[in-house]
C-alpha positions as CSV (number, residue, x, y, z in Angstrom):
1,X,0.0,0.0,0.0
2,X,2.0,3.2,-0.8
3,X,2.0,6.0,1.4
4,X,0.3,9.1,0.8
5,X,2.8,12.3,0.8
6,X,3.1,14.4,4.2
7,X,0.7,17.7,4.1
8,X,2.7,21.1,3.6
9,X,3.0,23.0,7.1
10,X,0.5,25.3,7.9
11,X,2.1,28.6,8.3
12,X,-0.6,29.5,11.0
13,X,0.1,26.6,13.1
14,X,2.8,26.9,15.4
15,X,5.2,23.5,14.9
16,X,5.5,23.4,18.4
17,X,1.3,22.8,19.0
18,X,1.1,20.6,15.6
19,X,3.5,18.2,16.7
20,X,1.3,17.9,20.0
21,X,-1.4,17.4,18.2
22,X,-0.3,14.7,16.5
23,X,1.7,13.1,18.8
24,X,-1.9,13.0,20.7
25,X,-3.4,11.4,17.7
26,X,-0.6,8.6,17.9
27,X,-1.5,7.8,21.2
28,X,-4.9,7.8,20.7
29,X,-5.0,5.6,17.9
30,X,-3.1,3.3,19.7
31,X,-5.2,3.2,22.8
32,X,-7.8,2.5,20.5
33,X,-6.4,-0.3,18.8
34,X,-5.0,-1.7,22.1
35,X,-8.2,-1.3,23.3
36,X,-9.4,-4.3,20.7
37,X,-7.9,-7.3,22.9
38,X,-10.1,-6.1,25.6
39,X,-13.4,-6.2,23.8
40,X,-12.3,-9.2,22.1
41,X,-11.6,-11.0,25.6
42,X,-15.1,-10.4,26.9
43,X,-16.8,-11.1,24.0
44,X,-14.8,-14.2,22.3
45,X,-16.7,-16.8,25.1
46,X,-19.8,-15.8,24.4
47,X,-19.7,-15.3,20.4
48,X,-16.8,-17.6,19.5
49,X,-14.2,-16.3,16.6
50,X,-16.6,-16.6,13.7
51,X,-19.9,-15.0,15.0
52,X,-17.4,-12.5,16.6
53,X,-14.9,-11.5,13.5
54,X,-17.9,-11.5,11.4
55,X,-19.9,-9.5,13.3
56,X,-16.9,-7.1,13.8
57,X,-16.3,-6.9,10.3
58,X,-19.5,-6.1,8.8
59,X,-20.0,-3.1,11.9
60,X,-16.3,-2.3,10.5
61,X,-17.4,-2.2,6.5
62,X,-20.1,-0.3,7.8
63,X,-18.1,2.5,8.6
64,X,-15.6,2.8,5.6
65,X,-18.4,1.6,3.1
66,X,-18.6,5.1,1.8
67,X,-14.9,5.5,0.9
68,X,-15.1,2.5,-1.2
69,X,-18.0,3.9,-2.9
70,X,-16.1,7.1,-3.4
71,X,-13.6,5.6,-5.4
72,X,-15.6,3.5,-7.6
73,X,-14.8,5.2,-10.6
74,X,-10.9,3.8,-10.2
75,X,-11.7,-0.1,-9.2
76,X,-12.0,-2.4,-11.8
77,X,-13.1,-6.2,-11.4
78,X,-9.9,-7.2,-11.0
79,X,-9.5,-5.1,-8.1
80,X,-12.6,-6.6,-6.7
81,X,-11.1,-10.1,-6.7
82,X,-7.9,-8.9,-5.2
83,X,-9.8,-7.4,-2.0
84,X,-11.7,-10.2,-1.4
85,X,-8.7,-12.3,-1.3
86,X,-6.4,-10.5,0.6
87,X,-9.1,-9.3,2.7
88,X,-8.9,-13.2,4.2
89,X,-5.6,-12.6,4.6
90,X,-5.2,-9.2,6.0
91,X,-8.6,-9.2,7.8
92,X,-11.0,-12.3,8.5
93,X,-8.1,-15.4,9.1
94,X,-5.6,-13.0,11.5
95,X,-8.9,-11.6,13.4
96,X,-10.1,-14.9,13.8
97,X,-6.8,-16.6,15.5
98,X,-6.9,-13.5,17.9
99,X,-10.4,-14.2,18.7
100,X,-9.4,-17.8,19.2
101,X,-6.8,-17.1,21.2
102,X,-8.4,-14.3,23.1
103,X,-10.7,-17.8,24.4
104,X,-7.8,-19.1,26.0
105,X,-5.4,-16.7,27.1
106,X,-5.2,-13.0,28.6
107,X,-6.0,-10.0,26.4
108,X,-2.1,-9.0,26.7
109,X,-1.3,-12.3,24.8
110,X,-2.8,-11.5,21.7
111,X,-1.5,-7.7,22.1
112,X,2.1,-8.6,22.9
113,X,2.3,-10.8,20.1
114,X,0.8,-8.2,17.5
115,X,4.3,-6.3,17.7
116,X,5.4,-8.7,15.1
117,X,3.8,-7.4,12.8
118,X,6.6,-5.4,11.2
119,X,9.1,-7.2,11.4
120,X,7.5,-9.9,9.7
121,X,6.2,-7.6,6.7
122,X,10.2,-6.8,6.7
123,X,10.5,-10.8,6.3
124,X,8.0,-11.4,4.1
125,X,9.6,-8.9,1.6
126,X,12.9,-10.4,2.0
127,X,12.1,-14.1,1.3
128,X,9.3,-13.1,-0.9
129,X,10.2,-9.8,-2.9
130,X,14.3,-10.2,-2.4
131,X,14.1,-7.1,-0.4
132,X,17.0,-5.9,1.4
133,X,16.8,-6.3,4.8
134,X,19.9,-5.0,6.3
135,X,21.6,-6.5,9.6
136,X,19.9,-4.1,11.8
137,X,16.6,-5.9,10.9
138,X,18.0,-9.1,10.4
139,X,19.1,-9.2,14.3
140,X,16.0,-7.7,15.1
141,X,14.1,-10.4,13.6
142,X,16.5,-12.6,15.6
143,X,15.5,-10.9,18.9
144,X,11.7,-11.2,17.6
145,X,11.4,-14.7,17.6
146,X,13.1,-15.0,20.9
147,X,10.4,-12.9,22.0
148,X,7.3,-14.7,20.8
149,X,9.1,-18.4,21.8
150,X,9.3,-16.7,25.7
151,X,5.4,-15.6,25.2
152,X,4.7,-19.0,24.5
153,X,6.4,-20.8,26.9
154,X,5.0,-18.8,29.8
155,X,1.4,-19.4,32.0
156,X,-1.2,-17.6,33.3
157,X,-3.0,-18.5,36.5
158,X,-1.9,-22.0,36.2
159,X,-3.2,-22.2,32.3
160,X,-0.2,-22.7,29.2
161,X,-0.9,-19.7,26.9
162,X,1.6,-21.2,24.3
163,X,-1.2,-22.4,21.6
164,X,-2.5,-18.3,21.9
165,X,1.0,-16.7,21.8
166,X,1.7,-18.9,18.9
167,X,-1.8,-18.2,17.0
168,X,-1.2,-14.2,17.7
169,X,2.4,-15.0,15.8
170,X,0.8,-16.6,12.8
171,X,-2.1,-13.6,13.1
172,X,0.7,-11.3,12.5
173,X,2.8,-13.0,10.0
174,X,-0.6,-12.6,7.8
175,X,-0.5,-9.0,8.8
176,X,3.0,-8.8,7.7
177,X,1.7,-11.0,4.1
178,X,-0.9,-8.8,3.6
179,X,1.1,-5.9,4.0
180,X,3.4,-6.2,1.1
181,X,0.5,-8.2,-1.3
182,X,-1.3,-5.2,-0.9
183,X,1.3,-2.8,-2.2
184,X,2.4,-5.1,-4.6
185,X,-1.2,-5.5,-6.1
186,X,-3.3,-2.4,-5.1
187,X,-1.1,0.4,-5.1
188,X,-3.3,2.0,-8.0
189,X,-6.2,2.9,-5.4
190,X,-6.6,4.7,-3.0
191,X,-5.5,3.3,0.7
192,X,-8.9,4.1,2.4
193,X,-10.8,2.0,-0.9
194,X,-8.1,-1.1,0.0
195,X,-8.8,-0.6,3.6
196,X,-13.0,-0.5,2.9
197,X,-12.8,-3.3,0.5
198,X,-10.5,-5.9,2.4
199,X,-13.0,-5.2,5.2
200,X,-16.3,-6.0,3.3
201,X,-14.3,-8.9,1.5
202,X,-13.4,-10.1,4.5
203,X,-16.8,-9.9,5.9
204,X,-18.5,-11.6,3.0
205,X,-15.6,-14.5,3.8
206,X,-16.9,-15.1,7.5
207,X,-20.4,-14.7,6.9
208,X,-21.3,-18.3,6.2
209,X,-19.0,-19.6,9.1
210,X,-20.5,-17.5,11.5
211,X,-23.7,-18.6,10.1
212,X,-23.2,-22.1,11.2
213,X,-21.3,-21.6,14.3
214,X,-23.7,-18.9,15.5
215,X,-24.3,-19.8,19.4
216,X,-27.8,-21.0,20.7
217,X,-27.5,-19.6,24.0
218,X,-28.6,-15.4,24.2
219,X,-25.5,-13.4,23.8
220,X,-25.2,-11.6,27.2
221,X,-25.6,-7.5,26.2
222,X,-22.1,-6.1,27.7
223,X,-20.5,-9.0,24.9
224,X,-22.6,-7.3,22.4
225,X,-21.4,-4.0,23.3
226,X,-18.1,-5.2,23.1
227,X,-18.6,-6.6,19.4
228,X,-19.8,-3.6,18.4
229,X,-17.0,-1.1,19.8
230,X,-14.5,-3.6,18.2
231,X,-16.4,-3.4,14.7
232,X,-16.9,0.7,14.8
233,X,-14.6,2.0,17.2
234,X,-11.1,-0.7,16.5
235,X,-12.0,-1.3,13.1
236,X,-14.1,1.2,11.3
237,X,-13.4,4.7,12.7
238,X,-9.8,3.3,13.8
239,X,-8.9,2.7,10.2
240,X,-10.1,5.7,8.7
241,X,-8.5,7.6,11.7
242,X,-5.0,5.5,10.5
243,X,-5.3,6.9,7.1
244,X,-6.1,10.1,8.0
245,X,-2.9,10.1,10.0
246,X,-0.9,8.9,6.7
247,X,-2.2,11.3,4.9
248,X,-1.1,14.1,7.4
249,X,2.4,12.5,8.2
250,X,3.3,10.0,6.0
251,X,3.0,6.2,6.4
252,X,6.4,5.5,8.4
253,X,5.4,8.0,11.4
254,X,1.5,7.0,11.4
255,X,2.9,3.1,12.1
256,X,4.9,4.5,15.1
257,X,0.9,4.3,16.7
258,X,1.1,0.3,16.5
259,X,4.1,0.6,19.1
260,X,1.8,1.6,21.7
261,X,-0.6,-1.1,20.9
262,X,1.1,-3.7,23.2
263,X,1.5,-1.0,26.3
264,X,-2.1,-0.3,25.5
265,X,-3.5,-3.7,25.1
266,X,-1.8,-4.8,28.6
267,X,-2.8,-1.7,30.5
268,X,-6.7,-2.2,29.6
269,X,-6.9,-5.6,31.0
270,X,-5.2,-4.8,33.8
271,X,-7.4,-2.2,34.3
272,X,-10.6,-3.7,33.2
273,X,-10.4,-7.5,34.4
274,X,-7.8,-7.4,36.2
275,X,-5.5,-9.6,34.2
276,X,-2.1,-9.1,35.8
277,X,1.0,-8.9,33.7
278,X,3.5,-11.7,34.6
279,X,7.3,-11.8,34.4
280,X,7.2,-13.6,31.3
281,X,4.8,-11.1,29.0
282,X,7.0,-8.6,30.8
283,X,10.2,-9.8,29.3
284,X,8.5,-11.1,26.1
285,X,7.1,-7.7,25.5
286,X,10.3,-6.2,25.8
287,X,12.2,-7.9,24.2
288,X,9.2,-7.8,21.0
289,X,8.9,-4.5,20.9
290,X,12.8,-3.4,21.6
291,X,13.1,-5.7,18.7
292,X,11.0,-4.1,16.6
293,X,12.1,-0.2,17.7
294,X,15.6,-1.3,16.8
295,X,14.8,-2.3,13.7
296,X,13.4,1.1,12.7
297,X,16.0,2.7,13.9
298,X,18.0,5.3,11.7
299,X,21.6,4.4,11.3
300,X,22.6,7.7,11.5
């Protein structure tokens, strides 16, 4: 997905206040996408992953339906294919192995493991686009792994979170696919169309599952809730919000936002359920996202 160009300074605007301003936007993008793990931790019991991601994804398409109508005039059939297939990639199978492993394991888990995201996209277009990757990122990668292999081995109240850890891994690796598919194959429209039509792809993709595995009991009201603040708030108005940032600041500094996601993710269920943060998310955590702050370091 290519990156918009920054937006000239406004010459009203004192640098000092726009850079707040921003910075504040950061942070609040990535409470709100840290703030997904929570919703999906009370509501994944209830729903199970397909009702849930489905459900999430068509409040999601909702939102960003009229962007994707706004660029109609510039997607073709081909495009049409494209989105529905890598909206199963970058949408629908990575949402549903965090809901599965939001089932079984803390929300930190799934939020901790997330950080991989990048450097996985950084792997991906290595082995897959012969991208250079540099030693910085190579040892980052390295350290990376470590990480995710400490997530897994650690437990929680007596319970093994390895099978979680590992599916929040694989959730990102299809981030990190996505990722480079997607500027590989729709570079030629524009990011908040990909964004809209992955997500309604993607929703047409769960529908039928979530048709079957729809559960007979009555869905308790605060899961509901839950579902739909992870549909409009996390994936709707939290996407649009991403691009927005893009557009004002250029792709490289609007990812800074997914940084935070981790902090966020592990702060909310403390906060919320009470989910304590043990020695081992600690150290995986750190060890994840130094990884991944290293490797986008400048070597200057």
């Amino acid at each position: 997905m290519s990156a918009a160009a920054e937006s000239p300074v406004d010459p009203i605007t004192p640098v000092a206040e726009r850079d707040w301003r921003t910075g504040a936007e950061l942070v609040a993008l990535g409470a709100i996408w840290g703030g997904s793990f929570l919703f999906m931790r009370v509501a994944a019991k209830d729903f199970g992953p397909f009702p849930m991601v489905a459900t999430r994804l068509a409040f999601g398409s909702a939102i960003l339906l009229p962007l994707l109508w706004r660029a109609r005039s510039t997607i073709r059939v081909a495009h049409l294919w494209k989105m529905l297939l890598l909206g199963g990639l970058s949408a629908a199978i990575p949402f549903t192995l965090f809901a599965w492993g939001a089932e079984r394991a803390p929300a930190g888990i799934g939020a901790i493991a997330n950080s991989m995201t990048v450097l996985f996209a950084a792997l991906v277009a290595f082995v897959g686009f012969g991208e250079k990757i540099g030693t910085r990122k190579a040892i980052a990668l390295v350290a990376g792994f470590a990480g995710v292999v400490i997530l897994a081995s650690g437990k929680t109240a007596g319970e093994n979170v390895g099978m979680a850890a590992l599916a929040g891994a694989a959730a990102s690796f299809c981030y990190g696919l996505a990722a480079n598919l997607i500027k590989r194959f729709l570079s030629d429209i524009a990011p908040t169309a990909v964004a809209a039509g992955c997500l309604l792809g993607a929703t047409l993709l769960t529908a039928p599952l979530a048709w079957l595995t729809w559960p007979e009991a009555p869905i308790p009201a605060k899961s509901w809730a839950c579902v739909v603040a992870l549909g409009v708030l996390s994936t709707g108005l939290a996407y649009a919000f991403y691009f927005r940032l893009i557009q004002k600041i250029g792709a490289p500094r609007a990812a800074t936002s997914t940084y935070l996601v981790p902090l966020f993710g592990v702060a909310w269920a403390w906060m919320f359920l009470g989910e304590a943060l043990t020695p081992t998310m600690a150290l995986a955590g750190a060890i994840i996202l130094g990884s991944v702050l290293f490797s986008q370091k400048s070597k200057a």
